[in-house]
N, C-alpha and C positions, 0 to 999 in steps of 0.2 A: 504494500500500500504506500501512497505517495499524497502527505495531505498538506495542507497550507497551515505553516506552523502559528499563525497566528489566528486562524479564524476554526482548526479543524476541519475543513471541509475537504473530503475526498476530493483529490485531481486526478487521480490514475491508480489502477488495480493491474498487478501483472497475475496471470492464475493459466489455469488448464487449458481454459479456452483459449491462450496465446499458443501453448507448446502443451498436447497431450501429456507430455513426461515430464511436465512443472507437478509432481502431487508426494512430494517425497517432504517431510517437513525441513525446517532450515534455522536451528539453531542458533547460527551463528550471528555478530555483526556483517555488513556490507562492507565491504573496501570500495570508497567513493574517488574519481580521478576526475583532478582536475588539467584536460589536457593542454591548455592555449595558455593556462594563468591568467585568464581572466575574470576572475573567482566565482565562475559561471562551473555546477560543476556539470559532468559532460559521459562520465559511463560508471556504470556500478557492476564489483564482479562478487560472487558467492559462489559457495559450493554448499549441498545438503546429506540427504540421508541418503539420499539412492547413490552415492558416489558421480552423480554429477553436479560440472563448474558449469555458470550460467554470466552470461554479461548483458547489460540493459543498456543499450545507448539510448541517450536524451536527444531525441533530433525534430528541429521547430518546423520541418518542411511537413507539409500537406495538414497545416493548423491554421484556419482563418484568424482565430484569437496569437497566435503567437507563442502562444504556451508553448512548450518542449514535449514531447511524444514519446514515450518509452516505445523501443523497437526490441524484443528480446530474442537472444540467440542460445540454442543450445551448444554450449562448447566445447565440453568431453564431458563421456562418460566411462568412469576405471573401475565401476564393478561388476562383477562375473559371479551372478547370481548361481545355485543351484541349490535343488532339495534336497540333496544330500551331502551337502560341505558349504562350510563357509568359509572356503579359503579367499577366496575373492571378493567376500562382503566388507567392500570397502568404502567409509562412510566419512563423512568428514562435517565437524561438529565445530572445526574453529574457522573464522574470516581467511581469508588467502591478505599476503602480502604483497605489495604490487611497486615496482620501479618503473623508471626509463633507463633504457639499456640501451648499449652502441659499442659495438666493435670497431676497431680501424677499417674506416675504408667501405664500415656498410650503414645499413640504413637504422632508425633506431627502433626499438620492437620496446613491446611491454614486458617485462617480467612477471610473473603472476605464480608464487610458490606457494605451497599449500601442503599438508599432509593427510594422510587416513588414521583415527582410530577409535574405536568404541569409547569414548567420554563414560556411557552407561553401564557398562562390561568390561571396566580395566583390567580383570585377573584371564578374562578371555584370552585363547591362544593359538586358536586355530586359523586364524586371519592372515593373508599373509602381505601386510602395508605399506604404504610407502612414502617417500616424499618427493613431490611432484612440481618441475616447473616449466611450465607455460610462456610459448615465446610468440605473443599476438600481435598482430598490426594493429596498432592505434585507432586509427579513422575506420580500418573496414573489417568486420566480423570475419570469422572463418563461415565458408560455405559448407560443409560438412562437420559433423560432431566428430571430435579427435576419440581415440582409443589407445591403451598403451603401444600400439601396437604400428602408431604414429610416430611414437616419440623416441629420443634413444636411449638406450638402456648403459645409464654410467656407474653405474654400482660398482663397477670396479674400473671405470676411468682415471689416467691419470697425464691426462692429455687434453688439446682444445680437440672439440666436436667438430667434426667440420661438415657433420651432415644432419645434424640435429636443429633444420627448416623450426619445426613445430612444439621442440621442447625436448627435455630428456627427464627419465625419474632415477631415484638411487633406491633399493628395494632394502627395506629395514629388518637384516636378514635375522636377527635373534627370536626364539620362538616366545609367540607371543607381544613382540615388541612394535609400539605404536604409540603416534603422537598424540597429545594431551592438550598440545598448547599451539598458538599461533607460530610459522618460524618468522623471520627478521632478515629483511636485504639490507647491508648496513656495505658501502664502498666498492660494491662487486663481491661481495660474501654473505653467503645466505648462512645465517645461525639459527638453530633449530636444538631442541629438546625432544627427547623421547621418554617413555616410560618403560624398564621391563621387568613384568610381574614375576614374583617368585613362586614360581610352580611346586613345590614341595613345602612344607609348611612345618617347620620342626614339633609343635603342638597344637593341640586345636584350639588351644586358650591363648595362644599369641598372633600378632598380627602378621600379616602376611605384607610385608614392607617393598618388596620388589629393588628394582636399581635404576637411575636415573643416565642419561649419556646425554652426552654435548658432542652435535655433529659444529664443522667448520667446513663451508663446503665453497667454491669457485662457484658462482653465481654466473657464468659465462659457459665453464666445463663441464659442473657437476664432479670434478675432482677433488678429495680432499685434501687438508692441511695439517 
């Protein structure tokens, strides 16, 4: 919903009837961009429960009033449902982070990182997560919903990508381990926290405390540091 903070009056509803596959709830904040700086802002990106990222650009064209028009795109989806495993139930409970990014010599793309993991189900362990980042054109949506299977796979990068068009993820290979918290693009370096549960519980009277890890990762490669 999109209301007029001083009067509350509904201006725009985004729902089902824009994209059948909006019906997943969405926990999280919006990451809102302002692209031109002219403190107009101009696209919003989230991700939900179904394991898909969604972006709403604000665009004033074919509005008599002038108002701004949500346009909503479906952008990827990175879960791999099935009824008998949930290795692929991948959900995402925090806001995604979002830069401008620019290589020598190319053009400049959005960064949009994100990760997967049950907030509701932290000692869960059959999931298997990841953390995910998104390299979008600014002004024009993608024309197709992205899939992992778009993107390149750096989990064990230690190099720049030099084909990785659509993004690349780092898969969070400790069983059971999955993020908790939003990560952070800070200078070309994406930081990120994870969570991992301790599966073995020495009593039943003590808590089950799990282990916490700090990635440092190349915001350009997907390499770490």
């Amino acid at each position: 919903f999109i209301v007029d903070a001083r009067t509350g009056n509904l201006l725009h509803r985004v729902d089902d009837t824009d994209n059948s596959n909006l019906i997943w709830s969405i926990p999280s904040n919006i990451a809102v961009v302002d692209l031109d700086f002219n403190g107009t802002d101009d696209l919003m990106l989230f991700g939900d429960l179904g394991g898909n990222v969604w972006r709403i650009d604000m665009r004033a064209e074919n509005t008599n009033d002038g108002l701004l028009k949500p346009q909503l795109t479906h952008v990827a989806n990175f879960a791999e449902r099935s009824p008998s495993s949930t290795v692929g139930d991948r959900r995402f409970f925090n806001a995604p982070d979002v830069a401008f990014m620019q290589q020598p010599g190319e053009s400049v793309y959005l960064g949009v990182v994100l990760g997967s993991g049950r907030r509701d189900h932290p000692l869960g362990k059959d999931t298997e997560n990841r953390l995910y980042s998104l390299h979008l054109d600014p002004k024009t949506p993608v024309k197709e919903t992205l899939t992992e299977q778009d993107l390149f796979d750096a989990s064990d990068s230690d190099k720049v990508i030099a084909n990785a068009t659509d993004g690349w993820f780092v898969e969070l290979k400790r069983a059971g381990e999955k993020m908790l918290g939003s990560p952070v693009i800070i200078n070309g370096r994406i930081l990120a926290t994870t969570y991992e549960p301790d599966l073995v519980a020495d009593a039943v009277c003590e808590p089950r405390l799990g282990k916490g890890h700090f990635y440092l990762i190349d915001a350009f490669t997907g390499a770490g540091y």
